[in-house]
NUMAR-574121 format. One line per field, with one value per residue (C-alpha): residue number from 1; x, z, y. Coordinates in steps of 0.001 Angstrom, whole numbers, plus 500000, padded with zeros to 6 digits. Example, Ala and Ser with C-alpha at 12.3 -4.5 7.8 and 13.67 -1.06 7.14 Angstrom:
n	[1 2]
east	[512300 513670]
up	[507800 507140]
north	[495500 498940]
REM end
This chain:
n	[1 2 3 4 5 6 7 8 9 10 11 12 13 14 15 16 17 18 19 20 21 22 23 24 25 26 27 28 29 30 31 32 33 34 35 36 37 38 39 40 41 42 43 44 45 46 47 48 49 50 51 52 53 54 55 56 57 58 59 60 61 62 63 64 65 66 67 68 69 70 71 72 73 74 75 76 77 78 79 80 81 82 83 84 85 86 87 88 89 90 91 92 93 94 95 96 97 98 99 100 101 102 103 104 105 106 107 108 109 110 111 112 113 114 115 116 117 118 119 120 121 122 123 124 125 126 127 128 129 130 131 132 133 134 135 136 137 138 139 140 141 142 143 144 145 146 147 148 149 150 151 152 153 154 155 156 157 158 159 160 161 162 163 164 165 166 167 168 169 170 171 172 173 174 175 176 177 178 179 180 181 182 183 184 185 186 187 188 189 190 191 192 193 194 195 196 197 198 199 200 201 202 203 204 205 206 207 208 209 210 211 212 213 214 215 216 217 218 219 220 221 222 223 224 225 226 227 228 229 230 231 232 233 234 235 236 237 238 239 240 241 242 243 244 245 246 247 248 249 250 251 252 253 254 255 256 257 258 259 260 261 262 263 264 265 266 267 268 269 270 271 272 273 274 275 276 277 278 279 280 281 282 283 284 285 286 287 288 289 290 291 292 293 294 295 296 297 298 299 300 301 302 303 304 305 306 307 308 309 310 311 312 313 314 315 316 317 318 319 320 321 322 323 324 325 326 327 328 329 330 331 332 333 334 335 336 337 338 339 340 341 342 343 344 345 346 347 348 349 350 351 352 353 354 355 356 357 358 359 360 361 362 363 364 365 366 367 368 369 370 371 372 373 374 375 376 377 378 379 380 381 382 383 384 385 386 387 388 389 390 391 392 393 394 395 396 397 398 399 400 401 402 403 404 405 406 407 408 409 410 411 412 413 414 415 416 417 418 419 420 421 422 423 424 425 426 427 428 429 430 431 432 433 434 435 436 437 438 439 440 441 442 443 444 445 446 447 448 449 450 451 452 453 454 455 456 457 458 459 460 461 462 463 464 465 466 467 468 469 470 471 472 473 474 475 476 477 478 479 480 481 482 483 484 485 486 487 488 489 490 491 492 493 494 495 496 497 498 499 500 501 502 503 504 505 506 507 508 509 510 511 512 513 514 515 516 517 518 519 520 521 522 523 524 525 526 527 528 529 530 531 532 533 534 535 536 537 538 539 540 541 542 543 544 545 546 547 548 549 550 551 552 553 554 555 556 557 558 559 560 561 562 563 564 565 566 567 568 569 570 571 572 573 574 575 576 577 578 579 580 581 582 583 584 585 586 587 588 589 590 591 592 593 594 595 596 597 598 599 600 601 602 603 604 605 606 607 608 609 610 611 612 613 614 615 616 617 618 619 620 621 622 623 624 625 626 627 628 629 630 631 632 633 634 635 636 637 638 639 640 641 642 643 644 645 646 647 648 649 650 651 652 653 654 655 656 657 658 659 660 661 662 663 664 665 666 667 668 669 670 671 672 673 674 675 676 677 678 679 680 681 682 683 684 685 686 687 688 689 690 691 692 693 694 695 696 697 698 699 700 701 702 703 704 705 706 707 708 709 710 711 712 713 714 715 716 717 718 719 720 721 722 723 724 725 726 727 728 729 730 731 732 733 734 735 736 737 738 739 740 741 742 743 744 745 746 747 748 749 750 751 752 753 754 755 756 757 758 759 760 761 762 763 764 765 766 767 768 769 770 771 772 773 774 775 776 777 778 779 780 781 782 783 784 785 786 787 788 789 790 791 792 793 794 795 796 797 798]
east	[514509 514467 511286 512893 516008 513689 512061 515089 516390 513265 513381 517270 516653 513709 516552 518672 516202 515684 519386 520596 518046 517693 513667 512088 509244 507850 504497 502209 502932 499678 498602 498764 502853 503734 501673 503256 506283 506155 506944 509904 511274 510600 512121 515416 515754 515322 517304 520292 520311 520472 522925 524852 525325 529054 529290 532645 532766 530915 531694 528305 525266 524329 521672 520114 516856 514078 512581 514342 513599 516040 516856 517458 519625 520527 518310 518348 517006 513927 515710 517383 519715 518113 520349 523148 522238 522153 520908 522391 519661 516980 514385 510660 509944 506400 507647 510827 511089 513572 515012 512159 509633 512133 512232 508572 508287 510333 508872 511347 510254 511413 512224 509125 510520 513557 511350 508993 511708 513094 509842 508652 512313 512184 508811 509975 510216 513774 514876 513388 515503 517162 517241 518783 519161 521477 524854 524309 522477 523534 525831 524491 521820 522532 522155 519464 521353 521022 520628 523177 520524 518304 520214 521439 517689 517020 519815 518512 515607 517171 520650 521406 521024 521522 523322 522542 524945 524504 526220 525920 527400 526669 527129 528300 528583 532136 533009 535131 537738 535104 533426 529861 531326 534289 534539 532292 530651 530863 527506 527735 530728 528988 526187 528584 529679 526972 525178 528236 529313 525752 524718 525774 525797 526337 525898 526556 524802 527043 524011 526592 526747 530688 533564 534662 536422 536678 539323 536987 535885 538814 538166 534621 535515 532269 531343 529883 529019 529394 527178 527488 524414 525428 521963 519612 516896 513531 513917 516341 514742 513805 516944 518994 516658 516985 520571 520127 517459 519423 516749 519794 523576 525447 527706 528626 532201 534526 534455 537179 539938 539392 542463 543307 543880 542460 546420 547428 545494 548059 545729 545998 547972 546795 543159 540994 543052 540792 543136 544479 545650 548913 547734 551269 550400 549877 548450 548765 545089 543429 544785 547185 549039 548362 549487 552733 553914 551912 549745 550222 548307 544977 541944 539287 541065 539172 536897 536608 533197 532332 529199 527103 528259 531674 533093 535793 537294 538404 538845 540504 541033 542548 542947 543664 542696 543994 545188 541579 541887 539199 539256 537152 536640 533838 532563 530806 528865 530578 528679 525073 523736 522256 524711 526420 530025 531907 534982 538101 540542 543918 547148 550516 552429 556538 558165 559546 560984 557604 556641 553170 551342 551238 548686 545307 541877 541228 537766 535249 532182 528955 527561 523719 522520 523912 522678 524833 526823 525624 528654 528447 531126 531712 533924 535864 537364 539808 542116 545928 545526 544106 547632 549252 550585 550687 554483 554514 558123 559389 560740 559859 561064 557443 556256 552194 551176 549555 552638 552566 556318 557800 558059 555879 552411 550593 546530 545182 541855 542356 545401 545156 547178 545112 547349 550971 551161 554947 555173 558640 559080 557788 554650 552635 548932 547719 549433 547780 548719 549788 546809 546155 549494 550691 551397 553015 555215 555167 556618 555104 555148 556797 558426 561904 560994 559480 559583 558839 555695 556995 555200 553807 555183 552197 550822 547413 546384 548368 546201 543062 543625 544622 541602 538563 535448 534266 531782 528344 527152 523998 520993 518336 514941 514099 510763 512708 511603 513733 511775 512803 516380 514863 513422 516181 515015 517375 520697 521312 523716 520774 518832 521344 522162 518764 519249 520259 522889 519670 518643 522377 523237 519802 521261 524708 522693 519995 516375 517956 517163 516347 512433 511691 508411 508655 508594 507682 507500 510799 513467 516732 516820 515962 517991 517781 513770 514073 512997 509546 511414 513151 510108 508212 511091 510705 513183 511566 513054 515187 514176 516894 516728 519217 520111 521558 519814 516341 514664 514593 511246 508158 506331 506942 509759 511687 514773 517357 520646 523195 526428 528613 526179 525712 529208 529615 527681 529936 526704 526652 523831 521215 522548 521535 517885 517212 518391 516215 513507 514767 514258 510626 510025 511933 509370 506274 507498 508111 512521 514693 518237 518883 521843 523627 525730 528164 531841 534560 536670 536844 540542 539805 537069 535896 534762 531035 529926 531500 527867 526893 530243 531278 534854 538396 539133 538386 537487 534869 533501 533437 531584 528644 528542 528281 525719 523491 523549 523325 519678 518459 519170 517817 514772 515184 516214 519191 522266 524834 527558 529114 531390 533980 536754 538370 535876 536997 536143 533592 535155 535198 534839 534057 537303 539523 542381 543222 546830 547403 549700 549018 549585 546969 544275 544908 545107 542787 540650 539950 539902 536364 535158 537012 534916 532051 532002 533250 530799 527905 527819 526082 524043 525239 527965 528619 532226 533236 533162 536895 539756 542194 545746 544551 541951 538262 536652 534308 536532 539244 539602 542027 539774 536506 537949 541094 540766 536559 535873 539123 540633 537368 534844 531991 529805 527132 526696 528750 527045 528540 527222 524713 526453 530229 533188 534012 537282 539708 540552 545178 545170 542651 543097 539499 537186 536039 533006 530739 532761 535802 533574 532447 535312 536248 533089 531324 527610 525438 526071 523341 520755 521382 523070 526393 525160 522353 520706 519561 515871 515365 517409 520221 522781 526414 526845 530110 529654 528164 530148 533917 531688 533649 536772 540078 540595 536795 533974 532883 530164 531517 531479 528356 527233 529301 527794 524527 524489 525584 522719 520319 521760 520719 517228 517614 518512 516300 512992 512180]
up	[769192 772868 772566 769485 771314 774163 772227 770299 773853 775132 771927 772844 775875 774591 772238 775429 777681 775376 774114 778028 779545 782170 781299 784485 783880 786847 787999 788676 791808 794336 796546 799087 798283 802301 803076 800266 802529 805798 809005 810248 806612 806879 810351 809794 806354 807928 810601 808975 806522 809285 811017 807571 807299 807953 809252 807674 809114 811290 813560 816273 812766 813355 814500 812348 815151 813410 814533 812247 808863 806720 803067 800690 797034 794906 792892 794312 797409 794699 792063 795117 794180 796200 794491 792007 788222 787256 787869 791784 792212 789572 792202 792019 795528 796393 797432 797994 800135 798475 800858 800533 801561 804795 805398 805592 807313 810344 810628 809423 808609 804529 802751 800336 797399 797189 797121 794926 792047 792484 791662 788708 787245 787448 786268 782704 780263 779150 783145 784269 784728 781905 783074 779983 779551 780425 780427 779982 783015 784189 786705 788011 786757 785332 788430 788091 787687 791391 791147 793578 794387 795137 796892 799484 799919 801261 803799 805179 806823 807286 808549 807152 804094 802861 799480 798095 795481 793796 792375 790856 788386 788160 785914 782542 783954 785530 786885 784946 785721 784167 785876 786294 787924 790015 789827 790756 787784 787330 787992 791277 792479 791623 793463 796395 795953 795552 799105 801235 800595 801601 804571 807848 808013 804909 805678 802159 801573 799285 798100 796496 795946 796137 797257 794791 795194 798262 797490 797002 801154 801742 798873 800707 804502 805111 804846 808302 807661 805439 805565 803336 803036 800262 798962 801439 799415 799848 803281 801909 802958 806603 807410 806538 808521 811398 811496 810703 813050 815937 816104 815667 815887 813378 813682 810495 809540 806628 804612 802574 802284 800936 799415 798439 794751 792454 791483 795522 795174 794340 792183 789762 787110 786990 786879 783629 780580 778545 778617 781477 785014 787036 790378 791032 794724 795659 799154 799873 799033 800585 803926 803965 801465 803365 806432 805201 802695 802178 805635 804419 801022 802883 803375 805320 806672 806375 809897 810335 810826 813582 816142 817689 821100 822257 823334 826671 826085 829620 831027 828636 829465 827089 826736 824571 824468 821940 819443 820075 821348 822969 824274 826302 826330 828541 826056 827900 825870 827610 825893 826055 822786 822801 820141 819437 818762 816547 818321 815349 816440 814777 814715 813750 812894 813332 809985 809466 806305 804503 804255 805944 806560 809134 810173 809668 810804 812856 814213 815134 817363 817624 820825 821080 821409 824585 826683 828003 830891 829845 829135 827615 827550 824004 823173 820376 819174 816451 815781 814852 810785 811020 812104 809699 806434 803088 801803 798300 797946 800644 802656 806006 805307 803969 800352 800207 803404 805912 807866 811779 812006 815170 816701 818444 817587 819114 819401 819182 819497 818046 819581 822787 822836 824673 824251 822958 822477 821353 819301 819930 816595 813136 812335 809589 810343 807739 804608 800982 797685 795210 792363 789972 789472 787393 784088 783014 785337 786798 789764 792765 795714 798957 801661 799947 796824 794228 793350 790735 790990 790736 788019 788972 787841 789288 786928 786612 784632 786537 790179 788244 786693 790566 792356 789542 791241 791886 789497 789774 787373 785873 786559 784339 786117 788899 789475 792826 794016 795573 798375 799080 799507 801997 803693 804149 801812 799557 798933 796585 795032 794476 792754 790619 789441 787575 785609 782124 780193 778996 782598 783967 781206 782290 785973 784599 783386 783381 781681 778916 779379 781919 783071 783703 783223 786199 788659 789557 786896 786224 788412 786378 785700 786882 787273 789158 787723 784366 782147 782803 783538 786002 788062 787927 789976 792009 791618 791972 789601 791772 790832 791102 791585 791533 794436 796885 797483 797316 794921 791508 790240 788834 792089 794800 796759 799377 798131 800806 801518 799315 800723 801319 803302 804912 805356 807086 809829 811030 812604 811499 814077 812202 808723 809609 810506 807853 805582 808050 806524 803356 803203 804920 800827 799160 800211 799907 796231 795842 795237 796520 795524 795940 793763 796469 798524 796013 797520 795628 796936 796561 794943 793248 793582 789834 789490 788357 790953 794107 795237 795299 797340 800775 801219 800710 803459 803057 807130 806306 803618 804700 808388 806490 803582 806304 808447 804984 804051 807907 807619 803827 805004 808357 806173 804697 801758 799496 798935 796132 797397 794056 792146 792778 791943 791235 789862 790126 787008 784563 781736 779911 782506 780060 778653 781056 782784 787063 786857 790976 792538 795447 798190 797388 795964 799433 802104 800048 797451 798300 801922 802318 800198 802660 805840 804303 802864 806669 809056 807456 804647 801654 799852 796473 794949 791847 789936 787892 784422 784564 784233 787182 785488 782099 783244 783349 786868 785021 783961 786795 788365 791554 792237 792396 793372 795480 797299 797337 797815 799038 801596 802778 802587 800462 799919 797836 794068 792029 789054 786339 786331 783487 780015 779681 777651 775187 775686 775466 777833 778100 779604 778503 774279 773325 775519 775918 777040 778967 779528 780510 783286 784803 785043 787011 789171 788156 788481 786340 783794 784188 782419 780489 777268 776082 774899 775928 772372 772590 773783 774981 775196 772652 773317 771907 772149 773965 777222 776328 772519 774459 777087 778535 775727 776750 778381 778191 780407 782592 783582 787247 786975 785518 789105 790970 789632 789721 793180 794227 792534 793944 797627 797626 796278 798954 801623 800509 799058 801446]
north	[837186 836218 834160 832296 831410 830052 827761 826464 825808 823808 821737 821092 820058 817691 816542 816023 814602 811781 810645 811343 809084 812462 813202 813114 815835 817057 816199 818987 820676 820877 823142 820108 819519 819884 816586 814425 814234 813224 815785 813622 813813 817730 818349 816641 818020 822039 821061 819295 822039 824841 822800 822751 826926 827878 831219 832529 836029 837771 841072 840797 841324 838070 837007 839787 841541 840888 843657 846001 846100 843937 844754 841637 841727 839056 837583 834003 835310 834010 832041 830274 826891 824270 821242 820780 819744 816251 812182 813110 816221 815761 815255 816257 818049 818267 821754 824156 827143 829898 832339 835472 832782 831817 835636 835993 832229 833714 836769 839266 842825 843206 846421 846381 848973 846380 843260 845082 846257 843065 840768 843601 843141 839434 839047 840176 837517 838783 838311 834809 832459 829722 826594 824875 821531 818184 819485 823214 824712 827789 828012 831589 833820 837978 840233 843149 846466 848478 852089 853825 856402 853928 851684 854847 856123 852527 852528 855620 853782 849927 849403 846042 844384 840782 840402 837010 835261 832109 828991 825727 822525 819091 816088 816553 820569 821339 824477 826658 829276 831966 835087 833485 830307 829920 833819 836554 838537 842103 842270 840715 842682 845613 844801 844277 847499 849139 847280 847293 851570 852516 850118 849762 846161 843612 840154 837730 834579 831934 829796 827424 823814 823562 826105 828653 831765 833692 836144 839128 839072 841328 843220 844761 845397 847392 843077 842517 838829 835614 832315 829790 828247 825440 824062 823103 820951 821977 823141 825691 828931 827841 826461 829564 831682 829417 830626 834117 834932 832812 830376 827969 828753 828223 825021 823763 823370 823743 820121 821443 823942 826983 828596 832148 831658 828605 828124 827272 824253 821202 819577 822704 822516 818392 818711 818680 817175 814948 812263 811843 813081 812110 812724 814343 815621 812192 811879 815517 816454 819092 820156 817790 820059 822595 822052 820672 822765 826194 827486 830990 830031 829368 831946 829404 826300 822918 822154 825982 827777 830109 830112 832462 831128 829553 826300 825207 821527 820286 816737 814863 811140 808872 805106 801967 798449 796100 798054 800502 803972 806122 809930 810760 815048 817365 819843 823035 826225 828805 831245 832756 830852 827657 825519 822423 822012 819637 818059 816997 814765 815095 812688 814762 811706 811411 812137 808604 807286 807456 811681 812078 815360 817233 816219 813807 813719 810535 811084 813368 813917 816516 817409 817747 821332 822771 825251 828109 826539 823136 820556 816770 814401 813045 809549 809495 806012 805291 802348 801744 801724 805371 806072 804313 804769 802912 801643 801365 801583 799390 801838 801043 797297 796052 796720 797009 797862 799736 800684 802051 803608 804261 807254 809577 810204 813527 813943 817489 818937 822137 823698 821664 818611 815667 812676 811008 807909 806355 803486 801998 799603 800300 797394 795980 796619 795109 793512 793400 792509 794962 796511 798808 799238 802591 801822 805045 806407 810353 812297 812690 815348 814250 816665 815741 817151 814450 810650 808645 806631 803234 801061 797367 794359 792028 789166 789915 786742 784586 786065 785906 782083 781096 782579 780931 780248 776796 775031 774833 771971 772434 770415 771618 772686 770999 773335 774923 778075 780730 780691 777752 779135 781545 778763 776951 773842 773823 775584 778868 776365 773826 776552 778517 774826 774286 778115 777645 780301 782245 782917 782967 785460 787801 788092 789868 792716 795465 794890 797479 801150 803501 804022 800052 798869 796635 799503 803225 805554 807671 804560 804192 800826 797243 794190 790531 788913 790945 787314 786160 782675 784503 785635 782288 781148 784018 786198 789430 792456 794682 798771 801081 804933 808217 810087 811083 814535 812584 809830 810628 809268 811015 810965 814042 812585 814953 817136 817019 818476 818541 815759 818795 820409 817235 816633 819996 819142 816703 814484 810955 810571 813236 811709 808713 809452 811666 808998 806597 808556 807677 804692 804809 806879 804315 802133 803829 804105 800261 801195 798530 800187 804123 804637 806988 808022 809781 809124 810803 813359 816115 816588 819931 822800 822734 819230 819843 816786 818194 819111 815298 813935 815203 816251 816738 814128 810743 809840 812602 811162 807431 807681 810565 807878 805028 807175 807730 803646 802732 804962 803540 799905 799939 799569 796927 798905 799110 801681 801938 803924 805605 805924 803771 805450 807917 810059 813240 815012 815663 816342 813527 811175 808107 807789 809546 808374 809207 808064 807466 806024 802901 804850 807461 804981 803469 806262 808753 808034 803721 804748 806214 803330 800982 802867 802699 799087 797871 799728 800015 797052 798199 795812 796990 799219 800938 801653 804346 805724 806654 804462 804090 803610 802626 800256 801310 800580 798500 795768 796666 792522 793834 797382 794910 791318 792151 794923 795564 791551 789787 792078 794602 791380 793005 790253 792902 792967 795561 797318 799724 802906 803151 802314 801295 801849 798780 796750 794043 792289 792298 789556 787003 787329 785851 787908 791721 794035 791718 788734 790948 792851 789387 788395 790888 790432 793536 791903 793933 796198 798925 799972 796815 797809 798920 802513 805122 805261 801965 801291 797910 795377 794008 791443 792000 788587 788755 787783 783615 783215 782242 780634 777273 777941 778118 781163 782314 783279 780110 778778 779120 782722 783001 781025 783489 786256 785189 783718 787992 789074 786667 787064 790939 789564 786881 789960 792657 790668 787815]
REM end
């Protein structure tokens, strides 16, 4: 019956594979895997990994001595998570180390009758791991029963034991309130049972891709340790052993808050309807609810993680110029562990007439590795808008805009306070126009109580009419070149001019389907030189591929880090040259766009996707996304930083609706896409499947055009991600689908057609049928769009 079931789920996920477009079969792995990647790749990959771990609890077991023997249970100390499930960690590794092969990497003396019982039980056909298919992975695997007996005869000759559990979700795969998933099994908490009444020393392993319930640490206080170890990539089993043998200290830190009960989170009872969410706690995401309103409901508090050694902050010197602030701190290991220490910076604000948190994160800084009784200074620099605040209500005397009230504002490095600055009259940092206005009112949390959201009243079609692009007339072919654009013979205007509505129509879209003929086997997609017209005038195709944890093609391509782990290092500095190396693959492979990082945050712990973005904080999530595009680019390379926004659920994320108000688009969930887009300039950028206040991202004109293009400056090209939603356009009558997302300046639409079933390409027809008809697509924005799409070819290609 089991072997049935087996096949009926291989020929599912065949079935799946093929409708999803997610059938990247793996090549053959090699004996010769390690050498497919290059050593740089490898180092920074084990080392940003290690430097990931979070050591939760500890009372002096760690570092384990590796000179005692060491017993190991938990089943993905084998079957270890290296990645989340889906397009963001579908990556073929040339290899991955699990955490038995770390073990036996660093040395460590094993308890063989465990490993043994533990490989025989495994090795059964009924126990080996299920991998399912798109959308229905596991998010654990069944525990093997321990024998008591057993279990207490092994204790008598090792004193510690490692108890490994694991987790993981993905796209398409959200975590559920379920034993198995956010929840311990009985099997699992049996198995702590079990391992913590018989052995001295218990140290857990959480190899998880996203938090999930923590509540059961107090339950076992014969618990000597915790470590999360997230999922490492392919340098998984290394890294963690780096940490537990003390070959590095732990330094990783808390990327989100980690509350006692799934209900203390704000985003509870407003997370997961199939319709639609009022985002009711408003700006108040993460710890910025919980530091205002419930301290006493949190278990690990976000930035927390402890080290094997400890840390003195002295000399603090702080100063401003123009509206720029620097602090300048001397950070010494006062301990007898070599380590590095992450420095947070936090602003409590003055209450003013707009409620603010307690308090916000305004920067951060990593020391290098420091010896005992070694010390580095560290400069941390923030300006005036990461004080301010976002009036949406006109309550400060300006209506949309980033408001700096008066009033005193204290700086803190943990409970030291460095710095007060006093800002004696309330200003306007920076003034913009009013978008994606709610459309449906709700309540939202403020320290008074609630408010209603206020609904918009701007004229879309009137702003939209007002700010048409100029006209490019066409010339017919004039046998240019776009070379000759790059060498400065003639201008892009001269040779967009001589395209005709064919060839302008071609650059608004994908070739059609995932798996392009134009480039390496298993890329998602290609756009720019998809017509054979098209490439004579040299406009080379432009060949797209998933990430972020890696490239996603059917060549051997590193597996790295998942972006919380990343994020948890707090080390924009290592980001960057991992993702330096990168791009260095992206172009062995011939890829010009790397369809990563993943941005959104992280408003609640059961979206399936939390593995792919960073944080719970949005200054978090912008300088590690800037750090990863900063590395790809410096290549010569593309990103796509994703998915912009509002992204925060799986479950049914085509046709669901984030109802938000201004103020937390702009201070949370637009504000790490704002970072990102302003220090490190991404090439391209891709918008969501969701819609944001009853408009889909896709066809959202102030999201793309206003904010993204007007006020940050993006000068990039902005695809869909792959396949869209159909609609209407409100406020044009005669246009819809295609025509409506030009208009709003989404470039491409990616893979290249409406809908995944469809294998090459097939026009709808409605982008070109209102073209140059009153109130219809125009030519002019058939220019502007192509004239994005042939800059990144412009930037990238020649």
């Amino acid at each position: 019956m089991r072997k049935f079931k087996r096949k009926i789920d291989k020929f599912i996920q065949q079935v799946s594979d093929k409708i999803t477009g997610s059938g990247l079969m793996q090549d053959e792995i090699t004996a010769d895997g390690q050498d497919k990647v290059t050593k740089e790749m490898a180092e920074y990959a084990r080392l940003l990994a290690a430097d990931a771990c979070v050591l939760l609890e500890n009372n002096g077991v760690l570092p384990i001595n590796q000179d005692n023997e060491i017993a190991v249970f938990g089943r993905c100390q084998f079957d270890w998570f290296y990645v989340g499930y889906g397009s963001g960690g579908d990556v073929n590794p040339p290899y991955c180390v699990n955490l038995i092969e770390g073990l036996n990497n660093a040395g460590v003396s094993l308890n063989q009758d465990v490993l043994n019982e533990y490989q025989d039980w495994l090795s059964k056909d009924e126990n080996k791991a299920n991998h399912g298919w798109w959308g229905h992975w596991p998010m654990c695997h069944p525990e093997m029963p321990l024998d008591k007996t057993k279990v207490q005869k092994v204790a008598k000759s090792c004193d510690t034991a490692l108890v490994v559990i694991g987790r993981a979700a993905g796209e398409d795969r959200e975590n559920n309130l379920i034993k198995g998933s956010y929840y311990l099994t009985d099997e699992e908490k049996n198995m702590l049972e079990t391992v913590t009444s018989a052995f001295k020393n218990t140290v857990v392993i959480l190899n998880i891709g996203s938090i999930f319930d923590m509540s059961w640490v107090k339950e076992y206080p014969n618990i000597s340790a915790v470590l999360i170890a997230w999922q490492g990539g392919m340098e998984s089993g290394n890294a963690v052993c780096d940490v537990l043998t003390g070959k590095i200290s732990p330094s990783g830190k808390l990327p989100d808050t980690i509350a006692k009960n799934y209900e203390d989170y704000p985003s509870s009872k407003d997370f997961g309807d199939k319709k639609f969410n009022n985002y009711t706690e408003d700006i108040f995401v993460g710890y910025r609810y919980f530091d205002t309103f419930a301290k006493d409901k949190v278990l690990y508090p976000f930035g927390f993680g402890l080290s094997y050694t400890q840390f003195s902050y002295d000399n603090f010197e702080f100063a401003e110029n123009n509206g720029e602030y620097k602090l300048l701190i001397d950070v010494k290991n006062t301990g007898n562990f070599a380590g590095k220490e992450s420095v947070l910076l936090w602003c409590k604000p003055p209450k003013g007439n707009l409620c603010k948190p307690e308090k916000v994160l305004i920067a951060f800084a990593k020391t290098k590795t420091l010896a005992p009784n070694e010390k580095e200074q560290l400069a941390i620099t923030f300006d005036k808008k990461s004080l301010a605040s976002f009036d949406d209500m006109e309550k400060t005397g300006y209506t949309n805009a980033f408001v700096l009230e008066k009033g005193k504002y204290s700086f803190f490095v943990g409970d030291a306070k460095v710095a007060c600055i006093d800002i004696e009259k309330t200003e306007c940092i920076e003034q913009c126009e009013s978008v994606c206005n709610v459309k449906n009112s709700f309540d939202r949390k403020t320290a008074f109580g609630t408010e209603t959201v206020p609904a918009g009243k701007v004229n879309l079609r009137q702003r939209i009419i007002e700010r048409m692009p100029a006209d490019v007339k066409f010339t017919g072919d004039k046998g240019y070149k776009l070379q000759d654009v790059s060498d400065k013979k003639i201008s892009l205007d001269d040779f967009v001019a001589q395209l005709d509505e064919k060839e302008l129509e071609a650059l608004t879209r994908g070739e059609g389907a995932m798996g392009s003929a134009l480039g390496t086997a298993g890329n998602a997609g290609a756009f720019g030189g998809i017509l054979p017209s098209l490439r004579e005038k040299g406009v080379y195709p432009i060949i797209t591929c998933d990430g972020p944890a890696g490239i996603r093609l059917k060549k051997y391509c590193a597996l790295l880090p998942s972006s919380t782990a990343l994020a948890s290092t707090f080390d924009t500095k290592s980001v960057e040259k991992l993702y330096v190396q990168v791009g260095i693959e992206m172009n062995k492979h011939s890829v010009d766009v790397l369809l990563a990082p993943g941005m959104n945050i992280h408003r609640n712990p059961l979206c399936g996707r939390n593995f792919e973005y960073f944080s719970e904080d949005p200054l978090l999530t912008g300088k590690m996304a800037a750090a990863v595009v900063k590395g790809v680019q410096s290549q010569g390379v593309s990103c796509c930083p994703k998915h912009f926004a509002c992204n925060n659920q799986e479950t049914r994320r085509n046709r669901h609706d984030s109802r938000v108000s201004e103020r937390a688009l702009r201070e949370i969930y637009l504000r790490c896409f704002e970072i990102v887009v302003k220090e490190s300039n991404p090439n391209t950028l891709m918008t969501s499947y969701n819609k944001i206040n009853g408009v889909w991202s896709h066809y959202n004109y102030d999201l793309v055009t206003t904010v993204l293009r007007k006020e940050w400056g993006f000068d990039g090209v902005v695809v869909t991600d792959w396949w869209m939603q159909k609609s209407k356009s409100p406020e044009f009558k005669k246009i819809s689908d295609n025509a409506y997302r030009v208009r709003a300046q989404v470039d491409v639409l990616m893979p290249g057609n409406m809908g995944r079933l469809e294998k090459g390409y097939k026009s709808d027809g409605t982008l070109l049928k209102t073209l140059d008809k009153p109130d219809g697509i125009t030519h002019a924005e058939l220019v502007r769009t192509a004239k994005n799409v042939l800059g990144l070819i412009l930037k990238t290609r020649y």
